[in-house]
SEKOL-475110 format. One record per residue (C-alpha): residue number from 1; residue in three letters; x, y, z. Coordinates in Angstrom, 3 decimals. Layout:
<drentis>
{drenti NUM, Ala, {X, Y, Z}}
...
</drentis>
This chain:
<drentis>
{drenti 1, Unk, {31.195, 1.682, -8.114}}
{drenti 2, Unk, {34.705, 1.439, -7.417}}
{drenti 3, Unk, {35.416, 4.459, -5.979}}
{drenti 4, Unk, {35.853, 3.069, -2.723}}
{drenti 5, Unk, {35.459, -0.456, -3.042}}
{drenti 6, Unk, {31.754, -0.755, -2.737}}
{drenti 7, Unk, {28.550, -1.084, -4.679}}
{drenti 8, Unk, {26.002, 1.748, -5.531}}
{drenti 9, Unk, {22.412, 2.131, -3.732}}
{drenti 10, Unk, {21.105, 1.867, -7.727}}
{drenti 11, Unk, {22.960, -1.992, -7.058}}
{drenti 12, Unk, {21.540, -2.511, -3.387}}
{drenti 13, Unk, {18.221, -1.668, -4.638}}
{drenti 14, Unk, {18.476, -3.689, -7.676}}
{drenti 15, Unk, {19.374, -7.384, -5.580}}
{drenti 16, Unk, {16.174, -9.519, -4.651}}
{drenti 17, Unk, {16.162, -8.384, -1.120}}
{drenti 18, Unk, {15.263, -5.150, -1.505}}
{drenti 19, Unk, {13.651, -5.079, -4.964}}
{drenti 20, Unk, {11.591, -7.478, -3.143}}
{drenti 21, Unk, {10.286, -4.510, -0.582}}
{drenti 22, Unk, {9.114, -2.503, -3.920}}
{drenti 23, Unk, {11.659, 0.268, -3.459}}
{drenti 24, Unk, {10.554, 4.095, -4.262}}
{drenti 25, Unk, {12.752, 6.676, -4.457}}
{drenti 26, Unk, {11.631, 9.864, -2.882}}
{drenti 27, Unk, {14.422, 11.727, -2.868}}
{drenti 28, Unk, {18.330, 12.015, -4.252}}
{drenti 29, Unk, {17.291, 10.211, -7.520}}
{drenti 30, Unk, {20.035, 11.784, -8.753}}
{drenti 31, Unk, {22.589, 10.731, -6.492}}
{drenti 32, Unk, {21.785, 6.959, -6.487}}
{drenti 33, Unk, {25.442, 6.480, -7.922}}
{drenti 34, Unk, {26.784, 6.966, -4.272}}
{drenti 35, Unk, {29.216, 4.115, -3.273}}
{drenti 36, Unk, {27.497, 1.709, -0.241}}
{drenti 37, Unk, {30.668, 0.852, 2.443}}
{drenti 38, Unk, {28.131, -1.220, 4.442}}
{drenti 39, Unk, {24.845, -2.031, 5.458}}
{drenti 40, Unk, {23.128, -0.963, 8.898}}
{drenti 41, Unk, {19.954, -1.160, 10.459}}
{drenti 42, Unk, {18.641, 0.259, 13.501}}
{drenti 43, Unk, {15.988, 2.162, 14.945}}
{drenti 44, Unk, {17.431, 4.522, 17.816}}
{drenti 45, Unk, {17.083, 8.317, 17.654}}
{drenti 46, Unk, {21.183, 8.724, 17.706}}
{drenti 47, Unk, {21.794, 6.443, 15.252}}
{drenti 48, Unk, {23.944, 9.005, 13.082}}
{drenti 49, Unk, {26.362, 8.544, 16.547}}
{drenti 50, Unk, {27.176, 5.120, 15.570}}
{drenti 51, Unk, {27.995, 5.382, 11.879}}
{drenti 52, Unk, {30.987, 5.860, 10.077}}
{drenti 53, Unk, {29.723, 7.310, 6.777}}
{drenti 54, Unk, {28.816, 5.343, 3.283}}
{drenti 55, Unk, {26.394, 3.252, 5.191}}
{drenti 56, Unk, {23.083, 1.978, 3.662}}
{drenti 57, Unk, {20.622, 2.402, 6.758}}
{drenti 58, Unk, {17.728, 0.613, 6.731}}
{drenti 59, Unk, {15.019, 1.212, 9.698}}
{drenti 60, Unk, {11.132, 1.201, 10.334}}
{drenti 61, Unk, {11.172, 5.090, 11.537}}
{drenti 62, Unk, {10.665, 4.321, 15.193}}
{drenti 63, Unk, {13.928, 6.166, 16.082}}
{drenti 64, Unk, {13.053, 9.409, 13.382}}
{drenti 65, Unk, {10.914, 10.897, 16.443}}
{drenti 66, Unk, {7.064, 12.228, 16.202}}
{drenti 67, Unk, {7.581, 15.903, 15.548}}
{drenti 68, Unk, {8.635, 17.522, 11.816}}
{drenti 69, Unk, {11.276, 19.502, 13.710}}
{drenti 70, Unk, {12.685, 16.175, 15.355}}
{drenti 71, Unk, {12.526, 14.458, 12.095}}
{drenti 72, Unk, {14.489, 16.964, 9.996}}
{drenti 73, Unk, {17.009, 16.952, 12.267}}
{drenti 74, Unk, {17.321, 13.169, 12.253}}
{drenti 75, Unk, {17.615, 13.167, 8.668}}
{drenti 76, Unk, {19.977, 16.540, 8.804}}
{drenti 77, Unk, {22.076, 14.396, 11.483}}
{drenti 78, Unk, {22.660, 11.328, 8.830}}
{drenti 79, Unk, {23.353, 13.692, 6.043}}
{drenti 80, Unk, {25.933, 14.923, 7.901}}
{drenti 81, Unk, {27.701, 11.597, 8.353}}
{drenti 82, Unk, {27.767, 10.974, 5.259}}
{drenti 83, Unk, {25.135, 7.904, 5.008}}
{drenti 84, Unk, {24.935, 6.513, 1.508}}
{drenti 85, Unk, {21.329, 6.578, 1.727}}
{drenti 86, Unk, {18.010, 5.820, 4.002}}
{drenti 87, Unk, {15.571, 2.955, 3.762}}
{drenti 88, Unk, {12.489, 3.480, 5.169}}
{drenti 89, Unk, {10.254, 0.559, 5.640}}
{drenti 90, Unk, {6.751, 1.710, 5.511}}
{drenti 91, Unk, {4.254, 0.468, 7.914}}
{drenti 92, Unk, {3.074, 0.357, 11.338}}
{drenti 93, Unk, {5.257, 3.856, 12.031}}
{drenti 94, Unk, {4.731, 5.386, 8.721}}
{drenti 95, Unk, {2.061, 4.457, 5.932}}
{drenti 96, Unk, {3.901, 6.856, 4.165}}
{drenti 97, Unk, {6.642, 9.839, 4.711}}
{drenti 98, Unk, {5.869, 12.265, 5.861}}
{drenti 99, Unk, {6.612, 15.660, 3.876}}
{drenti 100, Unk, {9.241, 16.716, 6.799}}
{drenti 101, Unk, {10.975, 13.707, 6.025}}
{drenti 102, Unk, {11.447, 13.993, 2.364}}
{drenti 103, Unk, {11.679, 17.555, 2.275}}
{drenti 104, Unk, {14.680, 17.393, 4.349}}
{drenti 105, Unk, {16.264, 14.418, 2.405}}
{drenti 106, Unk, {15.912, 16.679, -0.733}}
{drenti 107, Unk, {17.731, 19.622, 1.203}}
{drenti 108, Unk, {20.200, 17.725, 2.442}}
{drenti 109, Unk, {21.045, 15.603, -1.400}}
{drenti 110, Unk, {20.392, 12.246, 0.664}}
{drenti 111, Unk, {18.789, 9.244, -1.241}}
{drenti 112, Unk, {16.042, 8.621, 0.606}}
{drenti 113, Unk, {13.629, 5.092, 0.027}}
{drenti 114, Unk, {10.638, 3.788, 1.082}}
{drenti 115, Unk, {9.492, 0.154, 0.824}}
{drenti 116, Unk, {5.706, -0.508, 0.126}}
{drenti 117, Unk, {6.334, -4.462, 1.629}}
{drenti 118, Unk, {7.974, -5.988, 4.631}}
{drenti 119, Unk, {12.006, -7.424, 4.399}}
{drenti 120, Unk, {13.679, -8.875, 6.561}}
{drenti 121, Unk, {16.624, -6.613, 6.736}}
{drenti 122, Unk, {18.692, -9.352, 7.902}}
{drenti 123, Unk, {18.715, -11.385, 3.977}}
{drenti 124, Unk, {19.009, -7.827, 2.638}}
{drenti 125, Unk, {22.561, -6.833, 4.964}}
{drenti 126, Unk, {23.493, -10.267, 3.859}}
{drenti 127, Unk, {23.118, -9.631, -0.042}}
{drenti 128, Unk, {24.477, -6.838, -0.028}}
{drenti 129, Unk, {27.331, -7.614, 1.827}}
{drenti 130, Unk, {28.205, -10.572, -0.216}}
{drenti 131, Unk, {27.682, -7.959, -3.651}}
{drenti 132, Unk, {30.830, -6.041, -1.705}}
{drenti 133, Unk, {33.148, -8.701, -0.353}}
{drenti 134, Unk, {32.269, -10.222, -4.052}}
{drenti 135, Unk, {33.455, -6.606, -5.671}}
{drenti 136, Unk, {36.457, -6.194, -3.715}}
{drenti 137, Unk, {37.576, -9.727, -4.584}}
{drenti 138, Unk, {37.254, -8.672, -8.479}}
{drenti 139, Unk, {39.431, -5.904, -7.755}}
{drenti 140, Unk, {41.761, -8.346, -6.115}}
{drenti 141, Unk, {42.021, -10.463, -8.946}}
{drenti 142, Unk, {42.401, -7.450, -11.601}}
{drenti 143, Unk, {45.239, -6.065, -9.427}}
{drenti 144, Unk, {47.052, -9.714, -9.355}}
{drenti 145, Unk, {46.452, -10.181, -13.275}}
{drenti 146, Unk, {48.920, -7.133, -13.399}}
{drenti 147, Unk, {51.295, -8.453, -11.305}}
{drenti 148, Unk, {51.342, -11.530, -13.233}}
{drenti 149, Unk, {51.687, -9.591, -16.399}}
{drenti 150, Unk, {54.734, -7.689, -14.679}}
{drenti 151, Unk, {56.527, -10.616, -13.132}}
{drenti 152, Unk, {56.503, -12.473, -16.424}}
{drenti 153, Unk, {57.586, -9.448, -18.228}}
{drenti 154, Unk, {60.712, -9.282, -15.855}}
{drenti 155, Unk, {61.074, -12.929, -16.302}}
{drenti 156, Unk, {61.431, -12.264, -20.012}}
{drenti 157, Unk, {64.502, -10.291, -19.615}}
{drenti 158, Unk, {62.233, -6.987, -18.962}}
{drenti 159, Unk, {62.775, -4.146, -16.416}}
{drenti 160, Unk, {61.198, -0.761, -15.535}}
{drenti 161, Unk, {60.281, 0.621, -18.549}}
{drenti 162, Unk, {58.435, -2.764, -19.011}}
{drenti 163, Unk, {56.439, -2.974, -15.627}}
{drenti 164, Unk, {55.563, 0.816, -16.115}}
{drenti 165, Unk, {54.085, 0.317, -19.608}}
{drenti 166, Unk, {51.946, -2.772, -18.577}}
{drenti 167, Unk, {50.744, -0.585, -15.232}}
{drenti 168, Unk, {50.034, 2.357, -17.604}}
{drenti 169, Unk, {47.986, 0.260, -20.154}}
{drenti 170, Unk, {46.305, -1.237, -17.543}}
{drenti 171, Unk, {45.214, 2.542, -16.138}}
{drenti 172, Unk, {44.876, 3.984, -19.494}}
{drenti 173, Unk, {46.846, 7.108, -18.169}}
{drenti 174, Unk, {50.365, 8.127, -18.107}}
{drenti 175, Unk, {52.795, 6.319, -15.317}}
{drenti 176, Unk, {56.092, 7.325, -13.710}}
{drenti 177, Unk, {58.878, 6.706, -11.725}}
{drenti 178, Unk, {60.532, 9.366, -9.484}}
{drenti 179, Unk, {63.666, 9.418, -6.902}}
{drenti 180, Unk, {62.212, 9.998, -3.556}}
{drenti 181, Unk, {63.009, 13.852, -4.035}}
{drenti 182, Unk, {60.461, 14.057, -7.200}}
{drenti 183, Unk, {63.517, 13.851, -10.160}}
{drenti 184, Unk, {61.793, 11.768, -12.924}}
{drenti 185, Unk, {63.613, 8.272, -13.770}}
{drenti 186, Unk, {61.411, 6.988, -16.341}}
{drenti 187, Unk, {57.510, 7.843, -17.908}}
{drenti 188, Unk, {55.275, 5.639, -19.672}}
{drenti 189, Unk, {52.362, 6.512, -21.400}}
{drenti 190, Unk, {49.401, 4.326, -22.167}}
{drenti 191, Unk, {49.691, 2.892, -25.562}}
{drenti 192, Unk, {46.251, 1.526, -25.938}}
{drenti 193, Unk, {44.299, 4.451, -25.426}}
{drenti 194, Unk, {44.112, 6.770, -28.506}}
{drenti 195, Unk, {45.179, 10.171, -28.312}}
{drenti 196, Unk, {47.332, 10.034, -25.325}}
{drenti 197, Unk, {49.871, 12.675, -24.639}}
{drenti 198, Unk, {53.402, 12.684, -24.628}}
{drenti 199, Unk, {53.654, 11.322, -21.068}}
{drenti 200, Unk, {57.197, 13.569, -20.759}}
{drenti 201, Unk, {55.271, 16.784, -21.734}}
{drenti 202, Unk, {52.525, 15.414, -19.239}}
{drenti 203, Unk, {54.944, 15.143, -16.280}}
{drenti 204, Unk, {56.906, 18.438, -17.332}}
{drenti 205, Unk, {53.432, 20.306, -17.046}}
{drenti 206, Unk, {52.079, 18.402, -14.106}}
{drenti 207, Unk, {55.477, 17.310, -11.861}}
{drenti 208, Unk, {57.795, 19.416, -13.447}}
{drenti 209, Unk, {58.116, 22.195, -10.759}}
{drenti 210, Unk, {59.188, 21.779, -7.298}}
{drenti 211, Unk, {56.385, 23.378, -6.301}}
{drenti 212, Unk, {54.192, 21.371, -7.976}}
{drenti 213, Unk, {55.781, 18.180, -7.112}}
{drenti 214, Unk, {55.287, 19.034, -3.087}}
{drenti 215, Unk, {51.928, 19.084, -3.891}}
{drenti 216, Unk, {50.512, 16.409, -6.237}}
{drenti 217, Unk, {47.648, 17.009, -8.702}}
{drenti 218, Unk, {43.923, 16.408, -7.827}}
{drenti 219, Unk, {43.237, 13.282, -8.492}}
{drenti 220, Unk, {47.235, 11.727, -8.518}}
{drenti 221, Unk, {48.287, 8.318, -6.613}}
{drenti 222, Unk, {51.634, 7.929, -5.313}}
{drenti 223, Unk, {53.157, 4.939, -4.086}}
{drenti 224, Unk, {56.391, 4.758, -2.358}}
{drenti 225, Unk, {59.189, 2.132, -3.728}}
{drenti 226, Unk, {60.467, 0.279, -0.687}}
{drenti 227, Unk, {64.667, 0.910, -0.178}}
{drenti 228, Unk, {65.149, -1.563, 2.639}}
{drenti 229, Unk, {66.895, 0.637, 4.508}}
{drenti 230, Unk, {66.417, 2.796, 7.640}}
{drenti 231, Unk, {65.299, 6.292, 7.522}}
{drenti 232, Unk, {66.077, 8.323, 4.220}}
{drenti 233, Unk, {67.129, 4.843, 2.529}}
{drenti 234, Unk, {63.750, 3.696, 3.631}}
{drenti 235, Unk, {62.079, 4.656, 0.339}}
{drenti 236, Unk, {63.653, 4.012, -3.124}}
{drenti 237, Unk, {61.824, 5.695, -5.318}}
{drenti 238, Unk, {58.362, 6.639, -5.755}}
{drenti 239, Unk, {55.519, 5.279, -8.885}}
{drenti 240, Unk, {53.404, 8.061, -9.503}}
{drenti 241, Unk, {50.088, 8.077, -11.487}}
{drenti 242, Unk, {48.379, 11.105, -13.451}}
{drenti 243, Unk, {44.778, 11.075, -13.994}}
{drenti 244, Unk, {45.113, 12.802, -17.375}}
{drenti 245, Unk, {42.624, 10.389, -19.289}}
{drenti 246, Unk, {40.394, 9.331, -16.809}}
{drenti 247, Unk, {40.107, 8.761, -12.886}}
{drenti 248, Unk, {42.234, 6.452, -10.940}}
{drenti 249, Unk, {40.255, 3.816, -8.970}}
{drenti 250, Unk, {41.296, 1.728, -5.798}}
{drenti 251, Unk, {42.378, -1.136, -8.200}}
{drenti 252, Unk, {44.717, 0.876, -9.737}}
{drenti 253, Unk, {46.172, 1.642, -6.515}}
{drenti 254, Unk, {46.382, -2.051, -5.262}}
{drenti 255, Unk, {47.758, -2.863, -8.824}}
{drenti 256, Unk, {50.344, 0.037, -8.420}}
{drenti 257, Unk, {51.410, -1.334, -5.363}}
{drenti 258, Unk, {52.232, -4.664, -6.454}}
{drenti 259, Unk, {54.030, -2.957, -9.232}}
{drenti 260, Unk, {56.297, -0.996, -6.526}}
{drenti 261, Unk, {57.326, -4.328, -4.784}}
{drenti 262, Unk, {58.704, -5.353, -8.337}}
{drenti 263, Unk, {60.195, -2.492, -8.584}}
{drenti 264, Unk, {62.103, -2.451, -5.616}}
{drenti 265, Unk, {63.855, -5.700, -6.467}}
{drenti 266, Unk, {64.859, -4.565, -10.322}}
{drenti 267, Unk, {65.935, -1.409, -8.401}}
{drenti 268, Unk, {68.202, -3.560, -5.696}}
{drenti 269, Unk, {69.421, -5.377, -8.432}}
{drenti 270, Unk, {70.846, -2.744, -10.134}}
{drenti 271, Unk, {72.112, -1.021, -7.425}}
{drenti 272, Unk, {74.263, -4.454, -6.205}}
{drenti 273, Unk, {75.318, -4.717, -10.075}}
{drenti 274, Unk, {77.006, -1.253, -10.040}}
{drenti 275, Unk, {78.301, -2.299, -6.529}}
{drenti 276, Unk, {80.065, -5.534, -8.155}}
{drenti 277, Unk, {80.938, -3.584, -11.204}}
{drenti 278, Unk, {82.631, -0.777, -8.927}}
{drenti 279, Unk, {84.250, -3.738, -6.720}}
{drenti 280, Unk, {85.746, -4.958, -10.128}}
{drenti 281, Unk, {87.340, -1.940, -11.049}}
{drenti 282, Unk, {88.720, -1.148, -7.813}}
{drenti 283, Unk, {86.170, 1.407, -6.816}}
{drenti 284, Unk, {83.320, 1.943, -4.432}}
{drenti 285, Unk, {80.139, 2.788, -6.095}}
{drenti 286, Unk, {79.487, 6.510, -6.170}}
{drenti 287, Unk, {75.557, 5.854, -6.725}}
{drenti 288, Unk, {75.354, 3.331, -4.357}}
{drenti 289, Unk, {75.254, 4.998, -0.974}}
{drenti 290, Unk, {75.168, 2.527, 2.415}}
{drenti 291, Unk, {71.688, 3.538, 3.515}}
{drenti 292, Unk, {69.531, 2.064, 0.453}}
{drenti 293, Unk, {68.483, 5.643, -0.689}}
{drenti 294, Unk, {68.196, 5.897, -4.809}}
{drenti 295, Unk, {71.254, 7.071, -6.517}}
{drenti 296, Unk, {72.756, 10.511, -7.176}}
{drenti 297, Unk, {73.034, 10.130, -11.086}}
{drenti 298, Unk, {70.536, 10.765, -13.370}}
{drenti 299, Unk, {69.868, 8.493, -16.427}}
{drenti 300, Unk, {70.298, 10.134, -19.897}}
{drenti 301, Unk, {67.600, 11.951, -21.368}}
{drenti 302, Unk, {65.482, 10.522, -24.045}}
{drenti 303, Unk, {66.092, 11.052, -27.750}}
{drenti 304, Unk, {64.398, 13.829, -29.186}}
{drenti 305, Unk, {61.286, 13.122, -30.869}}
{drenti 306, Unk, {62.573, 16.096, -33.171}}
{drenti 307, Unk, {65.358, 13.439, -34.522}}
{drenti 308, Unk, {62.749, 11.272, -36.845}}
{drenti 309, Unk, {62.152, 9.077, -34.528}}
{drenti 310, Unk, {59.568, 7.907, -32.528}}
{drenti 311, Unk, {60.132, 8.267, -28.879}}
{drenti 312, Unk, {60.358, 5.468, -26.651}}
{drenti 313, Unk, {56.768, 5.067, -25.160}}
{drenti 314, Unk, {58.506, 4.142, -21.425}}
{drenti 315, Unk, {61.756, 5.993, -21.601}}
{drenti 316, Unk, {64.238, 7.054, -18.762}}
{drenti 317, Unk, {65.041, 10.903, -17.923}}
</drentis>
């Protein structure tokens, strides 16, 4: 699941290790889609203390104390951390769970497992930690597949309206880039995926307003565009995403970001082209200021799709 760069319990329980332990799910069968951060094992009665949440605990029950009342708590205690899910391995402690247990599992919305045969949860941390590294070096890979596919673009005589099409293709949902006060500079919308909106009616709806733009949609990623430059000059511009066809995943962000550092070099570029074009003349550069911040001037609007013809699908504003 790439929500957070892991793998689901339905994944951890699906790898040798722990199919091998004859998994049964007694409770949160529904929720076996949560995302696994890591793997833990211990058998202490504070155990919850030590976690960070997204964990997938695995323990024998010595630590989950002798008394219902202890028991729910310890389960309560994990829920509240925000474990991925609990592993139980039955045997001497527990030939099965007891109803306290898996009552308060239920309650609480945690999966909760039991294993009818004896793992060594050392090969099972190790599996499953190898499924994650192995999952976030996919994403890795995706993420630098679009910023190959945006540095040969630029090589090819390409600039924003390029990088932002291939980064909103590769999201299936509208892109955009903004000064670093919210004014949109250009919008692309994703080409491939059928029935996408105009992605200048999407930002007019979504970013349009001030208000609005101080507080981004549920959902949006933002990305600042380095300036090189100290304090307001410090960021360029900003790439914003929409989650208007479907949700944004941490690759998207890592691909987005590799996308910014592009576009902070076509931005510098242009900005020391209008400074040599100003020096020509015999003029300083009004949208060129000293401290690296974006310029003043706003880029003409698009044509009007009301002309008869088709709007640009990455156009500037």
């Amino acid at each position: 699941m790439e929500s957070q760069g892991g793998i689901t319990v339905q994944r951890a329980l699906e790898l040798p290790g722990l199919r091998g332990g004859l998994p049964e799910v007694v409770a949160g069968a529904d929720r076996l889609n949560r995302t696994v951060r890591w793997v833990h094992a211990g058998e202490v009665p504070n155990i919850a203390s030590l976690l960070k949440g997204g964990e997938l605990l695995l323990t024998t029950g010595l630590g989950l104390g002798t008394r219902p009342a202890e028991q729910r708590a310890f389960v309560r205690r994990l829920a509240d951390r925000g474990i991925a899910a609990l592993v139980v391995e039955l045997g001497p402690r527990f030939s099965r769970l007891p109803a306290s247990i898996v009552d308060a599992a239920r309650a609480a919305g945690l999966p909760l497992v039991q294993l009818h045969r004896e793992v060594p949860f050392v090969a099972v941390t190790e599996e499953v930690h190898t499924e994650i590294v192995n999952g976030h070096y996919a994403l890795l890979q995706r993420a630098e597949e679009v910023h190959r596919r945006c540095t040969h673009a630029l090589l090819g005589g390409g600039g924003v309206p390029q990088v932002l099409g291939i980064l909103a293709d590769f999201t299936a949902n509208p892109v955009f880039l903004e000064t670093a006060d919210g004014q949109l500079l250009y919008a692309a919308g994703a080409g491939a995926h059928p029935g996408s909106a105009d992605p200048l009616q999407v930002w007019d709806g979504m970013r349009g307003g001030r208000a609005v733009r101080e507080t981004p949609p549920a959902g949006a990623l933002l990305v600042d565009v380095p300036g090189g430059g100290a304090g307001a000059g410090s960021v360029r511009a900003r790439v914003v995403l929409l989650a208007v066809n479907g949700p944004l995943a941490p690759v998207h962000r890592m691909a987005a970001e590799r996308a910014a550092g592009l576009l902070a070099v076509v931005l510098m570029q242009a900005r020391q082209e209008e400074e040599l074009a100003a020096r020509g003349r015999g003029t300083s550069s009004p949208t060129s200021p000293r401290d690296g911040s974006p310029p003043t001037t706003r880029p003409p609007r698009p044509r009007s799709s009301a002309s008869g013809r088709a709007r640009p699908r990455c156009c500037p504003w």
